[in-house]
N, C-alpha and C positions, 0 to 999 in steps of 0.2 A: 585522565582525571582532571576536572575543570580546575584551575588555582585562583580563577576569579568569578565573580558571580556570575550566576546561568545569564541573569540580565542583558548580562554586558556582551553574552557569546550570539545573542539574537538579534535580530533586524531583518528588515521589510527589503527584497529585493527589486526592484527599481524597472527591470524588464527594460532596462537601456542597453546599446550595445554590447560593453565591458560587465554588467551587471544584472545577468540574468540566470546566474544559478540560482534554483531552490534547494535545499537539500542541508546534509549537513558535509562540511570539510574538516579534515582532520592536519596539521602542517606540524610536524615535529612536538607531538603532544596539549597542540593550541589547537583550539575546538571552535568553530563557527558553524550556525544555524541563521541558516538563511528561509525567509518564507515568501510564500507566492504576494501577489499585488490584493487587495485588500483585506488583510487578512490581520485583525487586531491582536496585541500582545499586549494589551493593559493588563496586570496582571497582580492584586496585591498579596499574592504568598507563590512562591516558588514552585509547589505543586502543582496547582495550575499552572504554571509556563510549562511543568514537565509532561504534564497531561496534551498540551498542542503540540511539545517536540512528536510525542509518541503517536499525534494522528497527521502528523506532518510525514512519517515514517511511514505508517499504516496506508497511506491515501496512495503514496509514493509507489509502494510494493504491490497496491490492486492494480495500479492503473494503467503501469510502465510496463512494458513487456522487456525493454531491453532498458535497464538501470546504467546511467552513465557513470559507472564507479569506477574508476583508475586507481593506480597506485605507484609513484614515484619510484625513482633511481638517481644516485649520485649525476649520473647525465642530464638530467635535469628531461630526459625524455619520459613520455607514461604511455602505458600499454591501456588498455582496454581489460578490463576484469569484475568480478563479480566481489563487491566488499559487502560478507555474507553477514546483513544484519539481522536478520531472520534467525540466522544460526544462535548468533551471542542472545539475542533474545532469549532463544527458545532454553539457551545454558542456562543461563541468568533467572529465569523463572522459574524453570526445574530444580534449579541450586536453592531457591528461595522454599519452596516446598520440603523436598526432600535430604537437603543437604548433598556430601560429598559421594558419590555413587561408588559401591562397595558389591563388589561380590560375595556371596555367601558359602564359605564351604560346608559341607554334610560330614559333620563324624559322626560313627558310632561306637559306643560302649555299654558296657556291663552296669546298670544301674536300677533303681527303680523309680527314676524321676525323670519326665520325659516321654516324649512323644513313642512310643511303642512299635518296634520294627517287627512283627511278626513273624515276618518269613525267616530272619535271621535268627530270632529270636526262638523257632522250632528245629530248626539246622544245629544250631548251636548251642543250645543250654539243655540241660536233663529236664523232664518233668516229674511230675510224682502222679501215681497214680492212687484215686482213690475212689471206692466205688463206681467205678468201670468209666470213669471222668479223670481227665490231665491236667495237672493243674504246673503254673511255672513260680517256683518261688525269687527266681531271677530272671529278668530280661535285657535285651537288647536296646536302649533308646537312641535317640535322633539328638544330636546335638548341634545347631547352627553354631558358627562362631564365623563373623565378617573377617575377612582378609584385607587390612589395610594397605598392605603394598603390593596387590597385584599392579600388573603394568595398564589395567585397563584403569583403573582410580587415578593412579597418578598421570594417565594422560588427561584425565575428568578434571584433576587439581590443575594440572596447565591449563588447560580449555576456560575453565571458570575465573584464571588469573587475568587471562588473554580478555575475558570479556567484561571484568570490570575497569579493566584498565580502558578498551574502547569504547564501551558506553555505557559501564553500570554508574556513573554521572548522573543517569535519569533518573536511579531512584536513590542512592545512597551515596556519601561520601563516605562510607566503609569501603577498605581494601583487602581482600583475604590475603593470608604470607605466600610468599611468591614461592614458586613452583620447586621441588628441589632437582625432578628432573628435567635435563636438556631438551629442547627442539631437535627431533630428530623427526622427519618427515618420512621415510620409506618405512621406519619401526612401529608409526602412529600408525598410520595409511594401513598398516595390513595387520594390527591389531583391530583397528574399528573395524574394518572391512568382514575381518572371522566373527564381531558382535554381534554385523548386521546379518548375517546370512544365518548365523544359527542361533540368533532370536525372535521370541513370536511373538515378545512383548512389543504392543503397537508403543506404549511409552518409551518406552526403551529404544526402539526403534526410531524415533523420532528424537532424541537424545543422543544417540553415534552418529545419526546424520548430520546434526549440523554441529559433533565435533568434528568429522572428517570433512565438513564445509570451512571449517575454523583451522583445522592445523594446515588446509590446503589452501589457504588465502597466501599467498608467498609473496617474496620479498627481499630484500637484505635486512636482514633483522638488527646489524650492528650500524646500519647509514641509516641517515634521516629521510622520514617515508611521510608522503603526503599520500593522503588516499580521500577519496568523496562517495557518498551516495546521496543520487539526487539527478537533477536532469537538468541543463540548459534550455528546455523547451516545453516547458510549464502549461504552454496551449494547446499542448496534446493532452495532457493533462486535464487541463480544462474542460476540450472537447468532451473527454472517456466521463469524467462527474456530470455532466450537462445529459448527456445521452444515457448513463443508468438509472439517475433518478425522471429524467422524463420521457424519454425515449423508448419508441417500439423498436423490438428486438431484432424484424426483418422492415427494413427500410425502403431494399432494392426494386421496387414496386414504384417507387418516388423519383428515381433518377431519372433526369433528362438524358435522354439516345443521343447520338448523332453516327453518322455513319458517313464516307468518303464513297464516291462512283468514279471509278477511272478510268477512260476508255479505252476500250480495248481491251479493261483486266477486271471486273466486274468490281462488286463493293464488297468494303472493306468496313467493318464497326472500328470507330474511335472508341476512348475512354468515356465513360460518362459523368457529366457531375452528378455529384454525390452531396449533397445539403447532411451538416454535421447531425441533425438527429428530425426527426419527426417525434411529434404529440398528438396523442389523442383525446378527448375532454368534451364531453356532453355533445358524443355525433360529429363535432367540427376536428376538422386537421388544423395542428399548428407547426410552420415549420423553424427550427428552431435554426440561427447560427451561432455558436459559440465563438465570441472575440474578447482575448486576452489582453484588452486594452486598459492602457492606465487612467481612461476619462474617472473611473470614481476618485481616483486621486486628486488630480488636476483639476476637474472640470474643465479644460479648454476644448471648444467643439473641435481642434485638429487634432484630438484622441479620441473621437470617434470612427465610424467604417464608413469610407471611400464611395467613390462614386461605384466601384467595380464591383465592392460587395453588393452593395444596393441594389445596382440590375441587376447582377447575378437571384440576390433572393426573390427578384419580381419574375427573372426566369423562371424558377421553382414554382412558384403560383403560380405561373400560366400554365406549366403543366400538372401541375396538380390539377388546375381549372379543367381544362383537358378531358382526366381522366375522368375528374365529375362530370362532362358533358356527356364522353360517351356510355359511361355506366348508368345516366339516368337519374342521378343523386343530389339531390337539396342540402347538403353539409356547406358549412361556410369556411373557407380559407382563412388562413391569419399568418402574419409574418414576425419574426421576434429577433432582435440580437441579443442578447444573453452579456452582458461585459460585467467582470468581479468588482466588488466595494466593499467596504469597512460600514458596515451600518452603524457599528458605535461611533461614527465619525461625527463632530456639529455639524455637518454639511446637510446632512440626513435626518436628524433626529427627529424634525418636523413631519414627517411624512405616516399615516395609519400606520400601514404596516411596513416597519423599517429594513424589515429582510427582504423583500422583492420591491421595487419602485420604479415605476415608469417615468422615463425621463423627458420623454416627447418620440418623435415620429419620425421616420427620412422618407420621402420620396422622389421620385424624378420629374426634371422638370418636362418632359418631352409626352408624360402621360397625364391624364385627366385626374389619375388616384380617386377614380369612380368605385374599384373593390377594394376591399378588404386588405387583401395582398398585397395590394400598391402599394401600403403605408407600413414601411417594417419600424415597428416598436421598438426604441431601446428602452431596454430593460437591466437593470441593475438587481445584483443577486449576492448576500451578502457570502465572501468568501469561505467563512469557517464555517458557517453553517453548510452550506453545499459540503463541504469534504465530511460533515459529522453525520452526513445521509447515508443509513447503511441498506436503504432497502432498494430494492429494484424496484422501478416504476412505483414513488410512494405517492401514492392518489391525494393524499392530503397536500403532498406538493406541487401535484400536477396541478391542481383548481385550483390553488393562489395564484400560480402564474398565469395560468387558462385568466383571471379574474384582472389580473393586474395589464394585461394585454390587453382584450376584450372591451375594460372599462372606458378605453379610451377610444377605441376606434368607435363603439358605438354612443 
């Protein structure tokens, strides 16, 4: 639980050496959110910062396949592990709904108020017979009553303790009374385990899982535990949003070949590059590079991409060029780099449309930059918004960018 304002627990990571976590960390109950390079936190009520922790989170767990989350040891060494926020989420939200999860037991008794057990209720009480009809002047009913102390609740009251204490910070400073029973890991482990298998409630289901994702996150629970999720390598990151909202899904049509002849031992296929996404947009290809560079911070032109990306993407258009000559096709080429900003920055404010901005061109100097291709666009794309795209190839964003490239090469 946070002891100082969310405020103060957030800041912009810098993608310097020493400073290039995104994500959140957690060190002995002190809490840091760190967020990608342009990405604004101006924010005048608390909600809103907790609404970007949560798609800082969100973006994190689409995109990452393998989440850098550790978790400390007195040794001061970290293993590699899975800090299951998904799980405390999914407690967290179901706890907010339905409260503390409760088994139901079934008695029956002798009553006349209540759900009517028939079968038992002809087994076991007299009837009266009258004009060649049965009738029951007593029956059997159905009596629920919750079971507060089975052992599956009270490992749901630990789970739900466990999960405000690690991040229910995002929506409450409410604490539920801490758990009465102990951690015990093999007792949990094979109570969830019997929940999961002999229930068919998909809800339900989805609530043992990530308590048994929860009591199985270990540790020494009496020494001090730093644990993260989030990734030091935010340009994958990058890349995976850049390529779902613009990007065709099969690319491998795009990559330039090469292949090795050795003599005497015939050929051999190298790796191929691979250009980070392709677009498509009114007939023409665009190829797209996403670079994780800090130019929208800085503006100094030595954060932007190298002589090596450059020809690299003019490689990519000559063979793209290529493939248009031999298929016969009138599409026109275009080259893009893709780099994050803060549109609400003053830097920007000036500009039509503040979420995508063209910032000028690179070419080389050894070519004519007679095509299209020749001249890759940097392009700035405002960082929150890109993470708050939840559709695949959204067309409305394709053609801004298709617009914001385009407008300048022609």
């Amino acid at each position: 639980m946070l002891k100082k304002s969310i405020y103060d627990r957030c800041n912009i990571s810098t993608n310097k050496s020493d400073d290039r976590f995104v994500g959140i960390q957690f060190n002995n109950g002190d809490v840091s959110i760190r967020f990608p390079l342009g990405f604004n936190l101006e924010h005048d009520t608390e909600e809103e910062l907790r609404k970007d922790i949560l798609l800082l989170i969100q973006t994190i767990r689409n995109t990452i396949t393998h989440r850098e989350s550790e978790i400390g040891n007195n040794s001061g060494e970290f293993k590699n592990t899975m800090f299951p926020v998904t799980a405390y989420l999914n407690v967290l939200k179901d706890y907010f709904v339905r409260g503390y999860y409760k088994e139901t037991e079934v008695h029956y008794k002798k009553g006349s108020h209540g759900k009517i057990n028939w079968a038992k209720t002809i087994k076991t009480q007299c009837s009266r017979i009258q004009e060649e009809e049965a009738y029951y002047l007593d029956f059997v009913v159905r009596k629920n009553k919750a079971n507060n102390n089975q052992m599956i609740t009270l490992i749901h009251r630990y789970c739900v303790y466990e999960s405000f204490q690690k991040i229910g910070w995002l929506f409450t400073s409410f604490i539920p009374p801490k758990p009465t029973i102990r951690y015990n890991l093999n007792v949990f482990r094979s109570v969830l385990k019997d929940k999961l298998y002999s229930t068919f409630n998909d809800r339900n289901k989805q609530l043992f899982a990530s308590m048994l994702a929860i009591i199985e996150f270990q540790g020494d629970k009496d020494a001090p535990v730093a644990y993260m999720y989030g990734t030091n390598r935010f340009e994958y990151v990058w890349e995976k949003l850049i390529d779902r909202v613009y990007g065709i899904q099969n690319k491998r049509d795009f990559f330039p070949k090469t292949e090795w002849n050795i003599i005497g031992d015939g050929k051999y296929d190298s790796s191929s590059l691979e250009p980070d996404s392709i677009m498509f947009c009114n007939g023409n290809v665009y190829i797209l590079d996403a670079k994780y560079y800090q130019y929208g911070r800085t503006l100094s032109p030595s954060d932007l991409p190298a002589s090596a990306s450059v020809n690299k993407q003019i490689t990519y258009g000559e063979y793209v060029a290529k493939i248009r000559e031999d298929n016969q096709k009138q599409y026109k080429i275009y080259n893009a780099f893709l780099i994050p900003f803060d549109a609400l920055n003053d830097n920007w404010n000036k500009f039509a449309n503040p979420l995508v901005v063209n910032i000028g061109e690179a070419v080389s100097q050894w070519k004519r930059s007679e095509n299209e291709y020749e001249k890759i666009q940097g392009i700035l794309i405002d960082t929150k918004h890109l993470m708050s795209i939840t559709v695949r190839q959204d067309q409305t964003e394709i053609i801004k960018l298709a617009d914001a490239i385009v407008g300048r090469t022609e």
